[in-house]
TORFI-308105 format. One record per residue (C-alpha): x, y, z; residue number from 1. Coordinates in nm, 3 decimals. Example, Ala and Ser with C-alpha at 12.3 -4.5 7.8 and 13.67 -1.06 7.14 Angstrom:
TORFI-308105
@u=1.230 | v=-0.450 | w=0.780 | i=1
@u=1.367 | v=-0.106 | w=0.714 | i=2
end
This chain:
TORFI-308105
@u=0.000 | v=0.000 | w=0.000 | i=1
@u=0.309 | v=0.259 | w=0.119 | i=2
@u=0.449 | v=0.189 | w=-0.263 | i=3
@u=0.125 | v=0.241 | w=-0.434 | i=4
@u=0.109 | v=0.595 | w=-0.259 | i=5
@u=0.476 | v=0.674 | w=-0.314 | i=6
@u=0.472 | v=0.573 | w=-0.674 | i=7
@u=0.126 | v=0.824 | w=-0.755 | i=8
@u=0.261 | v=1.066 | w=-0.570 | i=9
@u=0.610 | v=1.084 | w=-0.738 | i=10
@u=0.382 | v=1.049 | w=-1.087 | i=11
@u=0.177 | v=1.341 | w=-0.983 | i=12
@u=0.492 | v=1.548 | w=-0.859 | i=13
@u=0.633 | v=1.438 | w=-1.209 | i=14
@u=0.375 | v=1.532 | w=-1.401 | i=15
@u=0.366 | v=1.913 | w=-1.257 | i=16
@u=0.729 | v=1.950 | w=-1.303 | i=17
@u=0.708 | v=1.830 | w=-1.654 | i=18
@u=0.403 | v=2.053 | w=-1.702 | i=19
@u=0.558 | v=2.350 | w=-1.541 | i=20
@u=0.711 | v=2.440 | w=-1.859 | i=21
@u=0.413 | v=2.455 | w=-2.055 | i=22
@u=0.238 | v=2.736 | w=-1.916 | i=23
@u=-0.028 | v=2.787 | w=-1.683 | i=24
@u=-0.304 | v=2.635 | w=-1.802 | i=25
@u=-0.093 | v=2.277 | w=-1.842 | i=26
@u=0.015 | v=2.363 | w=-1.479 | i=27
@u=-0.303 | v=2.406 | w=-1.364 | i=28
@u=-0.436 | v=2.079 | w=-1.531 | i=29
@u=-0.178 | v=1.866 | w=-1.390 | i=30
@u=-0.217 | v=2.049 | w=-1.050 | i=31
@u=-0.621 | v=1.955 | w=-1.057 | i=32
@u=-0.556 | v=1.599 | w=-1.258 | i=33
@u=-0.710 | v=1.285 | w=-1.116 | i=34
@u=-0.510 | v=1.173 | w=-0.823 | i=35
@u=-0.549 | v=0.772 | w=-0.722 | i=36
@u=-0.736 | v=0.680 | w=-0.426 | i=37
@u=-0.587 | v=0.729 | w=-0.107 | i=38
@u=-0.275 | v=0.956 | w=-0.227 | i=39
@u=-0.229 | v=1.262 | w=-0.138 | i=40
@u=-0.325 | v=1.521 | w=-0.395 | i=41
@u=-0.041 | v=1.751 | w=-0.528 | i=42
@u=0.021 | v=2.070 | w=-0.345 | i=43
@u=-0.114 | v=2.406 | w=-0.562 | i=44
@u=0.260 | v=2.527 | w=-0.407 | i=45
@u=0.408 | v=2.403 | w=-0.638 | i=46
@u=0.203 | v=2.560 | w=-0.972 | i=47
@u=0.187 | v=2.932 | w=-0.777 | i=48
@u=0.589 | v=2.958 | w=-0.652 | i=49
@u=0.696 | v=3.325 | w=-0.588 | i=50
@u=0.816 | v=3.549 | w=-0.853 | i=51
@u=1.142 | v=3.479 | w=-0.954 | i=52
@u=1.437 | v=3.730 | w=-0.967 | i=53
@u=1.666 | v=3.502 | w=-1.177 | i=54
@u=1.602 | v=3.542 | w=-1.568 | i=55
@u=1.724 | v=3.219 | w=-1.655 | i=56
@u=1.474 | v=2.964 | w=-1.724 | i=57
@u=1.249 | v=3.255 | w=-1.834 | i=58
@u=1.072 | v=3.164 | w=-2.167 | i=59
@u=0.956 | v=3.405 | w=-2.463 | i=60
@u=0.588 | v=3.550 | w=-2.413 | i=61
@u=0.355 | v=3.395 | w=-2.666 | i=62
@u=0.144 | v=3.616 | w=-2.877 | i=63
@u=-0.177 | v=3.569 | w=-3.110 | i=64
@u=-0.079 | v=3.432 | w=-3.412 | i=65
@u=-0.235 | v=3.726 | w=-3.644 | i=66
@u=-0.070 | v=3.989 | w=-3.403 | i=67
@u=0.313 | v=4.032 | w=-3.512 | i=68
@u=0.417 | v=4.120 | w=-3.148 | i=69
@u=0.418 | v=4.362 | w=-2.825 | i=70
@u=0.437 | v=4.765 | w=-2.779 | i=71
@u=0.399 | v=4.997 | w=-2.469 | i=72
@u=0.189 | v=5.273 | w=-2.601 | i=73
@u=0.332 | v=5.594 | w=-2.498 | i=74
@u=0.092 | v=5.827 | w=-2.624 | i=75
@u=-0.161 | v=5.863 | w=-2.910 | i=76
@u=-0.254 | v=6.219 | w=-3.078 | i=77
@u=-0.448 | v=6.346 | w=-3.396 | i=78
@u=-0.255 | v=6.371 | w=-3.706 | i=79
@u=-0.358 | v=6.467 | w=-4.057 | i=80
@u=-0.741 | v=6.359 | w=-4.020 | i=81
@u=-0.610 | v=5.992 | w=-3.847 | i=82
@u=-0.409 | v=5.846 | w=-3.544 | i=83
@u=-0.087 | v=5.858 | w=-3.515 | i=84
@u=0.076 | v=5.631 | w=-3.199 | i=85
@u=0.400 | v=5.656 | w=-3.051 | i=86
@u=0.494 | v=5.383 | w=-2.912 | i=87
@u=0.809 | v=5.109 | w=-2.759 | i=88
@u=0.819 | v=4.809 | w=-2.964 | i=89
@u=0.917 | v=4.537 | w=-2.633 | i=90
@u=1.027 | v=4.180 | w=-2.627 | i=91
@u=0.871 | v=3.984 | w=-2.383 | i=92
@u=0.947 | v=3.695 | w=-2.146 | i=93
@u=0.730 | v=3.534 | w=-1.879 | i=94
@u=0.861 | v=3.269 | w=-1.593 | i=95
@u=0.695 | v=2.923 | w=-1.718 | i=96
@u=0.642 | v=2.880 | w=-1.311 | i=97
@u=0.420 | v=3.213 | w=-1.230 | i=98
@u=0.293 | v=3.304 | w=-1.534 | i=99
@u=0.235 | v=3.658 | w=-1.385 | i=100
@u=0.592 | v=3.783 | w=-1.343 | i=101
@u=0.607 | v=3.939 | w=-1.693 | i=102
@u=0.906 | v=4.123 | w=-1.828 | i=103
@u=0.916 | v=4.377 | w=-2.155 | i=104
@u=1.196 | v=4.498 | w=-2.211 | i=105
@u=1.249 | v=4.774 | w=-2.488 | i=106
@u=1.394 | v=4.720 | w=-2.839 | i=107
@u=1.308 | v=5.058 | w=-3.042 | i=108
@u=1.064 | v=5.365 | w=-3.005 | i=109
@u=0.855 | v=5.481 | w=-3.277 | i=110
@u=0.577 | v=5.669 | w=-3.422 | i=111
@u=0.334 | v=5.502 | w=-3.657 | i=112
@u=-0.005 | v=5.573 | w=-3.773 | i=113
@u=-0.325 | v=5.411 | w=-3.699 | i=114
@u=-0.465 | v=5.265 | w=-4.035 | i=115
@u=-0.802 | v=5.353 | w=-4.131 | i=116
@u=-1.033 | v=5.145 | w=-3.941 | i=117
@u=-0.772 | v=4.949 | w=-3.738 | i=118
@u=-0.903 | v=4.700 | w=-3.487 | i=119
@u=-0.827 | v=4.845 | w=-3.157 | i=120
@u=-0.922 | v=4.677 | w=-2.854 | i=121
@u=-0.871 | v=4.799 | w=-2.485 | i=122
@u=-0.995 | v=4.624 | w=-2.145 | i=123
@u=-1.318 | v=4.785 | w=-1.982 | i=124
@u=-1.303 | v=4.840 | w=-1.587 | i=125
@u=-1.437 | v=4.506 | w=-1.592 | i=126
@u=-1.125 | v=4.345 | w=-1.741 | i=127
@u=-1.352 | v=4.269 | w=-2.096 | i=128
@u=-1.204 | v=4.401 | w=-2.411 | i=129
@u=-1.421 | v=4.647 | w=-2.578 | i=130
@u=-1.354 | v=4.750 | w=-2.918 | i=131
@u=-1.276 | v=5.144 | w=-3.013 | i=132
@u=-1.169 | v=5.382 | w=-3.277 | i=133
@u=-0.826 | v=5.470 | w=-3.262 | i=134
@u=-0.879 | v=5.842 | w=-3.177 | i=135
@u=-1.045 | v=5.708 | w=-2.870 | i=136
@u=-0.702 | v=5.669 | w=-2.769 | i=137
@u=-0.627 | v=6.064 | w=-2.800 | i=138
@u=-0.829 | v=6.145 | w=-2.515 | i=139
@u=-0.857 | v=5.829 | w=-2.314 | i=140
@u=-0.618 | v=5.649 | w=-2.056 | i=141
@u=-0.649 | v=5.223 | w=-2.094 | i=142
@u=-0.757 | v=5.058 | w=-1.784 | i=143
@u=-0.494 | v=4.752 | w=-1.687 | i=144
@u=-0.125 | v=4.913 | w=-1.845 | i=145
@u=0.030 | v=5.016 | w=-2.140 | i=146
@u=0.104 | v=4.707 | w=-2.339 | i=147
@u=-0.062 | v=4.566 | w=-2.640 | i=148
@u=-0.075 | v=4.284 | w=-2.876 | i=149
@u=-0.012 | v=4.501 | w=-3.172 | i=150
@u=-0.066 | v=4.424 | w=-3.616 | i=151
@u=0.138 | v=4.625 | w=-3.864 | i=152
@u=0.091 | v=4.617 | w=-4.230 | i=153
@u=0.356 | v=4.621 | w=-4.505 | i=154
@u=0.323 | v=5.066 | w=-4.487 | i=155
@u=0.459 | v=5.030 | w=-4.102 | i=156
@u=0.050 | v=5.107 | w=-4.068 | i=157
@u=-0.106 | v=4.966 | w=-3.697 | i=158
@u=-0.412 | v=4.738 | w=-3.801 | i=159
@u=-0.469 | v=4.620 | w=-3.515 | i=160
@u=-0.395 | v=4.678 | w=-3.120 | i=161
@u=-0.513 | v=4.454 | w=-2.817 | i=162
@u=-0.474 | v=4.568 | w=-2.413 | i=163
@u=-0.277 | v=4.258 | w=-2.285 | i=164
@u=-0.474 | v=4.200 | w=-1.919 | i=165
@u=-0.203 | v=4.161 | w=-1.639 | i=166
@u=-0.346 | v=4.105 | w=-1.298 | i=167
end
């Protein structure tokens, strides 16, 4: 009986380390998996660990797949009859363990215009993305913080910007 328990809990204790590296939502399915009669269940300690202050281990932040990566708006103002946004273009890196300790770090400042019609989507007080025109962004602060999932086109144009909701 004292192997049976030591064996499913060194499979379940497996299983979150292996998942660890997959993100939260693997961590938190192998942290709530099916655990065999009479073991103990798997601590949630180990899928919520503290920040960590070493960057190794850290892996690249993922992004939407029709998004081509991650700015800090700075500011937006009107320009000739449109939007233009300056902006940080950031890389981003995230520790697989707490997928809340989030890094940008910035690679180049720029200014770009807001393409007729771009997609721009900002978090409401209620953390739910609403959808508004880019000049909303003149006179408006965002919500959560300054980063966004952002789309260019080939005319260094921004199609498309999305509030990235950190907790």
């Amino acid at each position: 009986m004292k192997r049976r328990r030591s064996a499913a809990l060194l499979v379940g204790s497996a299983a979150i380390m292996l998942c660890a590296g997959c993100g939260s939502g693997a961590t938190q399915a192998a942290s709530t998996a099916a655990v065999p009669t009479g073991a103990a269940a798997p601590t949630a300690a180990a899928s919520t660990a503290s920040p960590s202050t070493d960057t190794t281990g850290r892996k690249p932040c993922s992004h939407p797949t029709a998004m081509s990566g991650f700015l800090k708006l700075d500011s937006a103002q009107a320009a000739q009859g449109g939007t233009r946004l300056s902006v940080t273009i950031v890389s981003c890196t995230v520790d697989p363990v707490n997928d809340e300790d989030v890094d940008y770090t910035p690679t180049r400042t720029d200014s770009y215009p807001a393409a007729a019609g771009a997609q721009i989507q900002v978090l409401a007080p209620d953390n739910n993305l609403q959808t508004v025109a880019a000049a909303w962004l003149v006179s408006h602060q965002v919500v959560n913080t300054p980063y966004f999932y952002y789309q260019d086109d080939a005319q260094h144009q921004i199609t498309a910007l999305q509030e990235i909701y950190h907790p």
